[in-house]
MIDOSE-480759 format. One record per residue (C-alpha): residue in three letters; x negated, y negated, z. Coordinates in nm, 4 decimals, always signed. Layout:
SITE  ala  X  Y  Z $
...
//
This chain:
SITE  unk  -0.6546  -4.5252  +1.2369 $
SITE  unk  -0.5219  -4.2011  +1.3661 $
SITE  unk  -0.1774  -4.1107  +1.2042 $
SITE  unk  +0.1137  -3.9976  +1.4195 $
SITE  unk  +0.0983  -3.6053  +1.4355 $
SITE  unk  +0.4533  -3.5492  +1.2362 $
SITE  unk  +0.2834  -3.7760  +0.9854 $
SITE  unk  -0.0229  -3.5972  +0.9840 $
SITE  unk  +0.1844  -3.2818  +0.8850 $
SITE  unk  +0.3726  -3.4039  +0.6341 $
SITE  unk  +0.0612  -3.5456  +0.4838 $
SITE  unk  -0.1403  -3.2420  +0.4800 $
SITE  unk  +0.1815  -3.0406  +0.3612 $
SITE  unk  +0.2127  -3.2639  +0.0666 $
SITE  unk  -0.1506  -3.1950  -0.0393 $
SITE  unk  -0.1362  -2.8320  +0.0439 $
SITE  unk  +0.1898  -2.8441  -0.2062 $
SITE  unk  +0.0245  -3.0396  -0.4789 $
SITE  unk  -0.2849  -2.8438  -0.4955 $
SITE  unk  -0.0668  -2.4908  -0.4534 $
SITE  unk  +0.1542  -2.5991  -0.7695 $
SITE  unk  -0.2342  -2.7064  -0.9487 $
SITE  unk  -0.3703  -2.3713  -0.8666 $
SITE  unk  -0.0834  -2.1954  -0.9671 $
SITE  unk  -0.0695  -2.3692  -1.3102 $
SITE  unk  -0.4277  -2.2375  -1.3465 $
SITE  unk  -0.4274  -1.9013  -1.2049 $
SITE  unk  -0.1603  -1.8428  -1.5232 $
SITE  unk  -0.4321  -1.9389  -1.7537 $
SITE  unk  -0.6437  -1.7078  -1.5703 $
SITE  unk  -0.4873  -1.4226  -1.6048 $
SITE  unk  -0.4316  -1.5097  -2.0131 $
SITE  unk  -0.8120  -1.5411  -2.0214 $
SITE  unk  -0.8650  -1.2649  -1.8302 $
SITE  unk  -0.6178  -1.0625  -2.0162 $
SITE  unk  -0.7536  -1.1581  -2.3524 $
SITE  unk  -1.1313  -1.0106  -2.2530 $
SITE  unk  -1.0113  -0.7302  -2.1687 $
SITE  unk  -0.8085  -0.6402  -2.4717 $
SITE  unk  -1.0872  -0.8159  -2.7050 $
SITE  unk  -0.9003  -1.0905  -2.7520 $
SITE  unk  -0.9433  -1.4886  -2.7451 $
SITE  unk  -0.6654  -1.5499  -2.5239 $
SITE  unk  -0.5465  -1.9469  -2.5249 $
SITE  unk  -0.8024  -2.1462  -2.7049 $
SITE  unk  -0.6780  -2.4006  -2.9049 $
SITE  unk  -0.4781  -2.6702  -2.6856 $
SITE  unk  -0.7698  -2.8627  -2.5086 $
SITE  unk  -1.1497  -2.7486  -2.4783 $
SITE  unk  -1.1517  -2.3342  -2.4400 $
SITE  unk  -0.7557  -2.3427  -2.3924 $
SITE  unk  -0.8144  -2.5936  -2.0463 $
SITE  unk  -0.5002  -2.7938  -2.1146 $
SITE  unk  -0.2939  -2.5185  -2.2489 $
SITE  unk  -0.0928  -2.4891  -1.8926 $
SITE  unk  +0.0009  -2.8607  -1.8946 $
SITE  unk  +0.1266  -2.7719  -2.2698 $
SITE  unk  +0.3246  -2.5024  -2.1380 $
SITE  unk  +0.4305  -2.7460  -1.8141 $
SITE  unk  +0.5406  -3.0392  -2.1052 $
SITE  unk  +0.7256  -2.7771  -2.3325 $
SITE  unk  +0.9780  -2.6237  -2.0243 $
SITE  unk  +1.0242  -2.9619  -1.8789 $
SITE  unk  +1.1436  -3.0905  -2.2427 $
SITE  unk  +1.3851  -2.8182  -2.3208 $
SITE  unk  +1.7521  -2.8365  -2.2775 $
SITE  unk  +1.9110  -2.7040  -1.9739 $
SITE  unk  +2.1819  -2.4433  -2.1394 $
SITE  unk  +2.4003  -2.2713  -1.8646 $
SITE  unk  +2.6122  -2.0232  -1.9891 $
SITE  unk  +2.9755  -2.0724  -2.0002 $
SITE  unk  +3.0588  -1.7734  -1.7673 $
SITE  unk  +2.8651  -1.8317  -1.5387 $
SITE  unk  +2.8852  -1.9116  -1.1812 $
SITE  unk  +2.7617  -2.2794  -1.1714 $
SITE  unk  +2.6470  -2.3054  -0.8095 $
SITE  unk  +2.5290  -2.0113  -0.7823 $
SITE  unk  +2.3181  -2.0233  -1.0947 $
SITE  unk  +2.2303  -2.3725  -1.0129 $
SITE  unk  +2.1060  -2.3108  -0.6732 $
SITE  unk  +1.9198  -1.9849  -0.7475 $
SITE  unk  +1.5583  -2.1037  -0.8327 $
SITE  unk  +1.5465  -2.3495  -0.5525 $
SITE  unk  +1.6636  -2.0271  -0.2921 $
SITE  unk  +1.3604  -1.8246  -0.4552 $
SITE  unk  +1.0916  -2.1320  -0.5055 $
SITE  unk  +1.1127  -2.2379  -0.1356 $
SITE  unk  +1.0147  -1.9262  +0.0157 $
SITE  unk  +0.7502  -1.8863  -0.2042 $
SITE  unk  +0.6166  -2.2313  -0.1434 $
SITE  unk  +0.6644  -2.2068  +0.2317 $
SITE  unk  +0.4078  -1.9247  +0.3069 $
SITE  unk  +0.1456  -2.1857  +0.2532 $
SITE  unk  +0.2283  -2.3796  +0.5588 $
SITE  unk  +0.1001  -2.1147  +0.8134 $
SITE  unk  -0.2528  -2.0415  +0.5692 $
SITE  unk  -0.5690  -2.1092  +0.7216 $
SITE  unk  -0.8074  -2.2755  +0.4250 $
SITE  unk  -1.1007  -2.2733  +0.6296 $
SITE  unk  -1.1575  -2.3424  +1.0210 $
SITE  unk  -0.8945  -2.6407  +1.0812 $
SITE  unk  -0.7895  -2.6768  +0.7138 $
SITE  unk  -0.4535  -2.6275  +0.7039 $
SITE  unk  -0.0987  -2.7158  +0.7340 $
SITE  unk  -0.0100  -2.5354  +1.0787 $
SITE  unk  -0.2151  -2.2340  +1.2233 $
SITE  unk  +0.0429  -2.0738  +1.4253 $
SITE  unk  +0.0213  -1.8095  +1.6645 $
SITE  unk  +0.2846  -1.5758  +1.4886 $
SITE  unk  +0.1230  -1.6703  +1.1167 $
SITE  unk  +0.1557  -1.3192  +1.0181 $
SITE  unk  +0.4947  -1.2581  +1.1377 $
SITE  unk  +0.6419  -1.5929  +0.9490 $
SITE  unk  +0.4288  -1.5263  +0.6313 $
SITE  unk  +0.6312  -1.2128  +0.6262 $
SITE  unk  +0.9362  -1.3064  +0.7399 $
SITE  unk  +0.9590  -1.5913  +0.4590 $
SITE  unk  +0.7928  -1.4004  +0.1928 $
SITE  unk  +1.0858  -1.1487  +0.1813 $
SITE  unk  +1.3383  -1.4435  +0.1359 $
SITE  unk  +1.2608  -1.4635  -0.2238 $
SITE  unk  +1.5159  -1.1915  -0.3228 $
SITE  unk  +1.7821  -1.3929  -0.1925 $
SITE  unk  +1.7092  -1.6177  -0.4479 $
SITE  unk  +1.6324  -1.3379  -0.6773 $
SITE  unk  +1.9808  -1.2046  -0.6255 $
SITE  unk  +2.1413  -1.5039  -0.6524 $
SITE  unk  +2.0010  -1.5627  -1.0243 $
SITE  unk  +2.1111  -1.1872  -1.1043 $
SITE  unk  +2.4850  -1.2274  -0.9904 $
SITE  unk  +2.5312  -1.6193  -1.0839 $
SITE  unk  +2.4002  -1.5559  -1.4588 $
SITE  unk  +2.7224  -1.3507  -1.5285 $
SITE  unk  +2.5202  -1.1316  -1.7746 $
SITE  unk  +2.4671  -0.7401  -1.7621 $
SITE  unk  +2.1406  -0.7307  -1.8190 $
SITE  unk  +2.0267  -1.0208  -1.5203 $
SITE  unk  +2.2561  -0.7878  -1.2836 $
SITE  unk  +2.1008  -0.5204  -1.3187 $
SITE  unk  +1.7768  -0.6427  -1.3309 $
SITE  unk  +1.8735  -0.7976  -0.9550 $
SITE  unk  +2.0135  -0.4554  -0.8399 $
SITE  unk  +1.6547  -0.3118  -0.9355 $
SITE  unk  +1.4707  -0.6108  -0.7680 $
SITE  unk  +1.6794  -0.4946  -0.4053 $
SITE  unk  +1.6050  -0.1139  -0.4700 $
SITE  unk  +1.2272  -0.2364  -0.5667 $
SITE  unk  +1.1299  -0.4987  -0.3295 $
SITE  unk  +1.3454  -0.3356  +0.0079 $
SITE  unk  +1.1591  -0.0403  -0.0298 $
SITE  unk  +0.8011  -0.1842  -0.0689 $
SITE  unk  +0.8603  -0.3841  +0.2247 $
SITE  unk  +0.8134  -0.1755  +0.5043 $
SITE  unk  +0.4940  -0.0024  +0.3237 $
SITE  unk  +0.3835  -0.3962  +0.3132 $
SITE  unk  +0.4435  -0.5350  +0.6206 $
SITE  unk  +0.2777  -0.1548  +0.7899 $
SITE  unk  -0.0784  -0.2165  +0.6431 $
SITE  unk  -0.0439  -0.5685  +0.6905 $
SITE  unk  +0.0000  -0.4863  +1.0595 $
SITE  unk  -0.3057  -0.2850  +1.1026 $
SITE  unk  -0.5576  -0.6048  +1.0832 $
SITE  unk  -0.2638  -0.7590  +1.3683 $
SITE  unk  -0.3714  -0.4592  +1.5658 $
SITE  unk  -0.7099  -0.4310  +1.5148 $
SITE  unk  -0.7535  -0.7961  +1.6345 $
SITE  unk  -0.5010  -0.8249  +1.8883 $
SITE  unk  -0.3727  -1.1102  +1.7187 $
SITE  unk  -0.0695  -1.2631  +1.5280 $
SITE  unk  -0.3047  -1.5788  +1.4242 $
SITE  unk  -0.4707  -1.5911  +1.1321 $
SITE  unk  -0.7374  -1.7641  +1.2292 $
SITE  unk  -0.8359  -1.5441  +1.5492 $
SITE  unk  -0.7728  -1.2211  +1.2744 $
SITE  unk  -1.0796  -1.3799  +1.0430 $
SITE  unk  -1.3141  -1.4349  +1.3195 $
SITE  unk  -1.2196  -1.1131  +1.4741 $
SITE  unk  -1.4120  -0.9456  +1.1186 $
SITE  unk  -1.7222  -1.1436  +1.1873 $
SITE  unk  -1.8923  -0.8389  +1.2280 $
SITE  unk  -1.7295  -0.6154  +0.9679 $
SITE  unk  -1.4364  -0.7114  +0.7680 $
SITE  unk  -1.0892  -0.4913  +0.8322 $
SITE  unk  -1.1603  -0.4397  +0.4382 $
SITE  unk  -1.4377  -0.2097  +0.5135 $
SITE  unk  -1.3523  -0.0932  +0.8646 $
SITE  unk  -1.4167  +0.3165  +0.8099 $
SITE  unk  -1.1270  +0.5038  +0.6883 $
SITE  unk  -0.8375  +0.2992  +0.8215 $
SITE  unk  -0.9675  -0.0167  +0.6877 $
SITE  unk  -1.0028  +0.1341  +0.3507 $
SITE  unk  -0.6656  +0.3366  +0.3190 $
SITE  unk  -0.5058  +0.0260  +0.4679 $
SITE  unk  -0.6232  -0.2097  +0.2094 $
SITE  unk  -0.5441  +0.0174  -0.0801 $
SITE  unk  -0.1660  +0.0493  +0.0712 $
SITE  unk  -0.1639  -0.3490  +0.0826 $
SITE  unk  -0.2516  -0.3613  -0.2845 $
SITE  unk  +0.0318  -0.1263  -0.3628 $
SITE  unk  +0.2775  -0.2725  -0.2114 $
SITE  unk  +0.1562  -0.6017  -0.3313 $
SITE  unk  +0.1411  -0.4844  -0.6872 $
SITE  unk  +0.5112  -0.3378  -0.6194 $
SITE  unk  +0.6619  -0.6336  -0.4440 $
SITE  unk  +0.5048  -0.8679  -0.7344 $
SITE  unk  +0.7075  -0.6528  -1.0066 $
SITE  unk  +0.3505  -0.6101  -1.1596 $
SITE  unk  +0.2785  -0.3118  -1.3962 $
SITE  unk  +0.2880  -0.0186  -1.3273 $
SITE  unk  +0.5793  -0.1605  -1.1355 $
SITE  unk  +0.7759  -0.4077  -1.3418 $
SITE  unk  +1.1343  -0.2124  -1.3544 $
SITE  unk  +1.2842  -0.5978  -1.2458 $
SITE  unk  +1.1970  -0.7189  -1.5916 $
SITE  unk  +1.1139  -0.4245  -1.8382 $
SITE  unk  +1.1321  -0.6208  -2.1217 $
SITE  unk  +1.2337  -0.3831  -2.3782 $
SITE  unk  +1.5278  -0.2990  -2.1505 $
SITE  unk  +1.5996  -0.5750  -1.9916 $
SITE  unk  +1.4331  -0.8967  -2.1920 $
SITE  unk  +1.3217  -1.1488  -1.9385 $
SITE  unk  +1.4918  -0.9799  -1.6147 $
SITE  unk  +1.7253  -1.2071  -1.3886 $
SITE  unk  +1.6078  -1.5064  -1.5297 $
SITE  unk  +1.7314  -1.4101  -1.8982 $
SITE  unk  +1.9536  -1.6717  -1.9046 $
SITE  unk  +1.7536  -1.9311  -1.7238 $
SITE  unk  +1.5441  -2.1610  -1.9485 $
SITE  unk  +1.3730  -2.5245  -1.8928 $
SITE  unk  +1.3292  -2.6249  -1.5434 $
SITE  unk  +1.4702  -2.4060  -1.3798 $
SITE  unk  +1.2871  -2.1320  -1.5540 $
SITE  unk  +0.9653  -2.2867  -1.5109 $
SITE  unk  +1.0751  -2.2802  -1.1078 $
SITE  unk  +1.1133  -1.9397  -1.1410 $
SITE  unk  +0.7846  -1.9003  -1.3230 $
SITE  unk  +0.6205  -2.1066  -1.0142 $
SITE  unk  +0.7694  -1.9441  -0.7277 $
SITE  unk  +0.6174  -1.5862  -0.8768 $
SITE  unk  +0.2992  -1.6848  -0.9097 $
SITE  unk  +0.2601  -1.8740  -0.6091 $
SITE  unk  +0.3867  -1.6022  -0.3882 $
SITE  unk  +0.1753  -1.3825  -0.5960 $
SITE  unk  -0.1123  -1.6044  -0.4604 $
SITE  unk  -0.0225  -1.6264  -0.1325 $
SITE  unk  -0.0038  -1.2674  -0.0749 $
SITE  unk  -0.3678  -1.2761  -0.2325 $
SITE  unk  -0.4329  -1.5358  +0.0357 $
SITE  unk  -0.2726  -1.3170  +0.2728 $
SITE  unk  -0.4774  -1.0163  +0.1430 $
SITE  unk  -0.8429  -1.2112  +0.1692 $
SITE  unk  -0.7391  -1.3167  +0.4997 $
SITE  unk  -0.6289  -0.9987  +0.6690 $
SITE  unk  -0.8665  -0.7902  +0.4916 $
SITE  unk  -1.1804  -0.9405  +0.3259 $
SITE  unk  -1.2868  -1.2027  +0.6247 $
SITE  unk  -1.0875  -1.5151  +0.4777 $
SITE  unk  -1.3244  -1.7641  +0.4691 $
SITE  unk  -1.5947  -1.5809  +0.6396 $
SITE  unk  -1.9231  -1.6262  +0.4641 $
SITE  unk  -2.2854  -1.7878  +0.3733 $
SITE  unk  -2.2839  -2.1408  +0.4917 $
SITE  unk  -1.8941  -2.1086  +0.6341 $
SITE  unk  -1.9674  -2.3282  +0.9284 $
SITE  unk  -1.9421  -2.6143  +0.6864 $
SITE  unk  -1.5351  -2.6434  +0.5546 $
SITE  unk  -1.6079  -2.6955  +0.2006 $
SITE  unk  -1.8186  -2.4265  +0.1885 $
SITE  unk  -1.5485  -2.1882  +0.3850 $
SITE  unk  -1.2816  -2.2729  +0.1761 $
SITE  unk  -1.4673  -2.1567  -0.1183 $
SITE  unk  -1.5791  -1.8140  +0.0212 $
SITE  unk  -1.1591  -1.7949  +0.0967 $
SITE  unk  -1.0806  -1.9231  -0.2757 $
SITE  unk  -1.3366  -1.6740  -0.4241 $
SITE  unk  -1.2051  -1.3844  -0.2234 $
SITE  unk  -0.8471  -1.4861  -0.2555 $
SITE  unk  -0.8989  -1.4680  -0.6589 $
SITE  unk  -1.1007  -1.1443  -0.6465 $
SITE  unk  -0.7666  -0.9971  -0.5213 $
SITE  unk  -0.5841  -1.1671  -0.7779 $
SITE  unk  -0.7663  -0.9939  -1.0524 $
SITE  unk  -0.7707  -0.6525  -0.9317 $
SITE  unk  -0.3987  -0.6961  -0.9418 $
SITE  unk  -0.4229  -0.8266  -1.2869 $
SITE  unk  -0.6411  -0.6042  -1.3448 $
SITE  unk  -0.3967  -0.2606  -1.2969 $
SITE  unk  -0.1374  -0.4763  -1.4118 $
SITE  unk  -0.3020  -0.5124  -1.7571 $
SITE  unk  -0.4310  -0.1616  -1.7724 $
SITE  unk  -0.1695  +0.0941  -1.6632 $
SITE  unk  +0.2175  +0.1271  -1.8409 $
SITE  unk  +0.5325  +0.1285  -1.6317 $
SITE  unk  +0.6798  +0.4376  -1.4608 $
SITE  unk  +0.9787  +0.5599  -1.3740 $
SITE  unk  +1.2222  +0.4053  -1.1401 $
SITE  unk  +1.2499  +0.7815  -0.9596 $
SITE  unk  +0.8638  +0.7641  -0.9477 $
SITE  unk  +0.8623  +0.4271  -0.8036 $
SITE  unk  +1.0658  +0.4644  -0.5093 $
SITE  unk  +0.9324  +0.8655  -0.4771 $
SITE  unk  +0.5398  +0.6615  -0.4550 $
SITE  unk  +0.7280  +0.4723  -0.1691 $
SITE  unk  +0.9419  +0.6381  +0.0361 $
SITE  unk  +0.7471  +0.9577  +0.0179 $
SITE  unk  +0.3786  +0.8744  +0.0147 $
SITE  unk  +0.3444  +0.5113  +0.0775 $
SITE  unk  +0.5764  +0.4524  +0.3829 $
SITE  unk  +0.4527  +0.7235  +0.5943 $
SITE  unk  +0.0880  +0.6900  +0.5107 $
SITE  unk  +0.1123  +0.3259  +0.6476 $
SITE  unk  +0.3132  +0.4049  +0.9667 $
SITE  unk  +0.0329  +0.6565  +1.0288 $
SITE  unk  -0.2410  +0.4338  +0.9686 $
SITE  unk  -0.0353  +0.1453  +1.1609 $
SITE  unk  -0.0246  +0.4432  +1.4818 $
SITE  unk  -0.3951  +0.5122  +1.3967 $
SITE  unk  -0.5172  +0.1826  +1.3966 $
SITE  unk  -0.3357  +0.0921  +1.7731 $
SITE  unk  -0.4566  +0.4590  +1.9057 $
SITE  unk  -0.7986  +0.3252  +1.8253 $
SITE  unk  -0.7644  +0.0218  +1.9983 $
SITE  unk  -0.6123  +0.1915  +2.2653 $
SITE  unk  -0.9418  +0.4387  +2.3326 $
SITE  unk  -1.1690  +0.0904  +2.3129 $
SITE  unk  -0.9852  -0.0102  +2.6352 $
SITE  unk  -0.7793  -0.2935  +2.4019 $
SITE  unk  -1.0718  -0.3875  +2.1765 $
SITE  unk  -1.0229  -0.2794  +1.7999 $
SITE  unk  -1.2743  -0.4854  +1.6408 $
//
């Protein structure tokens, strides 16, 4: 029985959800785990065998917990503000290519809505900030604007270079388009690209050394101070998962997605994607567990000054190379 396309979609969309709010409950445990070697420490290791069922703990414990909204606050706003930021960060999923034809919709602008609807977090972000009615969740949204506006553009620049490279908006013609040497490794603008991508990925994640939206001993918790239960554990999903879609995004554009031994066979690309997808995570765990914050002047000096205009030029270097190849980059 074939299923009626719309059905079809909304079938694979509800897997690709399920297992995207799975992974993410796991990828937190991860990083704990991960964390804890690294500092010589046992990380989770009580709740289940090894710590395994410590995220469903931690899922039970926020869903259990009363829903306080302070008085001042504006109710709608406040209400509505970890919906506006989880859907975004849900939504980049839909245009992801898993593996050859595993996926919700492999469109041919899949870069340009991944970061079109990425950047619609802060709206949400914003909206927890100003509907809190507290000082602290203000300014911690004000910083979040300054922070994530100005990473953007550095972003969305080495992002582009793969685009160019390939000729392609489509994720899936941008993987097979590094059959024969990933963008990752491409000489020079390959390599400088990549490292921007991780910047600005580390920057736009409010990861250490970049975590001025949060700094908790100036800010406790951030915009989400006031936010606990549910709607705290939204928040807590929506970072994560578009912490692991941009590591998607990252293994895709830059590391051959699911490129690989065997990757004819589905199965076996997807987990050649999942494996390179996670290495990305943990290098970003990795400076984000090893590094202390800096300055907010330093932060937006590392953008404006170095990061933005190496990326343009790589982004001009990367289409004048493509241009001399007669319109063949890779």
């Amino acid at each position: 029985m074939t299923l009626p396309p719309l059905a079809y979609h909304a079938l694979v969309g509800f897997v690709v959800l399920n297992v995207v709010i799975g992974m993410v409950t796991y990828v937190t445990l991860l990083e704990r785990k991960f964390a804890a070697r690294m500092q010589s420490r046992i990380g989770p290791y009580y709740v289940g065998p090894h710590g395994l069922l410590q995220p469903i703990a931690d899922a039970i414990k926020l869903m259990i917990k009363e829903d306080v909204v302070p008085t001042a606050a504006d109710r709608w706003v406040y209400n509505l503000a970890p919906i506006v930021f989880l859907v975004p960060c849900v939504l980049i999923f839909a245009t992801l290519p898993f593996a050859p034809g595993l996926g919700v919709a492999d469109l041919n602008i899949g870069v340009l809505f991944f970061l079109a609807v990425s950047s619609l977090e802060i709206v949400g972000l914003f909206m927890g900030g100003w509907g809190s009615n507290n000082k602290y969740a203000l300014l911690s949204a004000m910083r979040a604007v300054n922070q994530i506006i100005s990473y953007d553009l550095p972003f969305v620049f080495a992002a582009l270079v793969p685009v160019v490279l390939a000729g392609s908006l489509q994720m899936s013609v941008i993987v097979e388009a590094q059959r024969g040497l990933w963008f990752g490794a491409y000489p020079v603008i390959g390599w400088l690209s990549f490292i921007a991508f991780l910047v600005a990925t580390l920057a736009a994640e409010n990861r250490v050394p970049f975590d001025i939206l949060e700094a908790e001993s100036e800010l406790v918790a951030g915009f989400r101070v006031e936010y606990s239960g549910m709607k705290f554990a939204l928040i807590q999903l929506g970072e994560y998962a578009h912490m692991i879609g941009t590591s998607f995004l990252g293994a895709l554009l830059f590391l051959g997605g699911w490129l690989g031994p065997g990757s004819d066979y589905v199965l076996i690309g997807a987990f050649w994607f999942l494996l390179k997808a996670m290495l990305v995570f943990l290098v970003i765990t990795w400076v984000r567990w090893s590094f202390v914050r800096i300055r907010v002047d330093q932060i937006l000096a590392i953008s404006w000054k170095l990061l933005l205009p190496a990326s343009l030029v790589l982004l001009l270097a990367a289409a004048f190379w493509v241009a001399v190849r007669g319109g063949h980059g890779a």
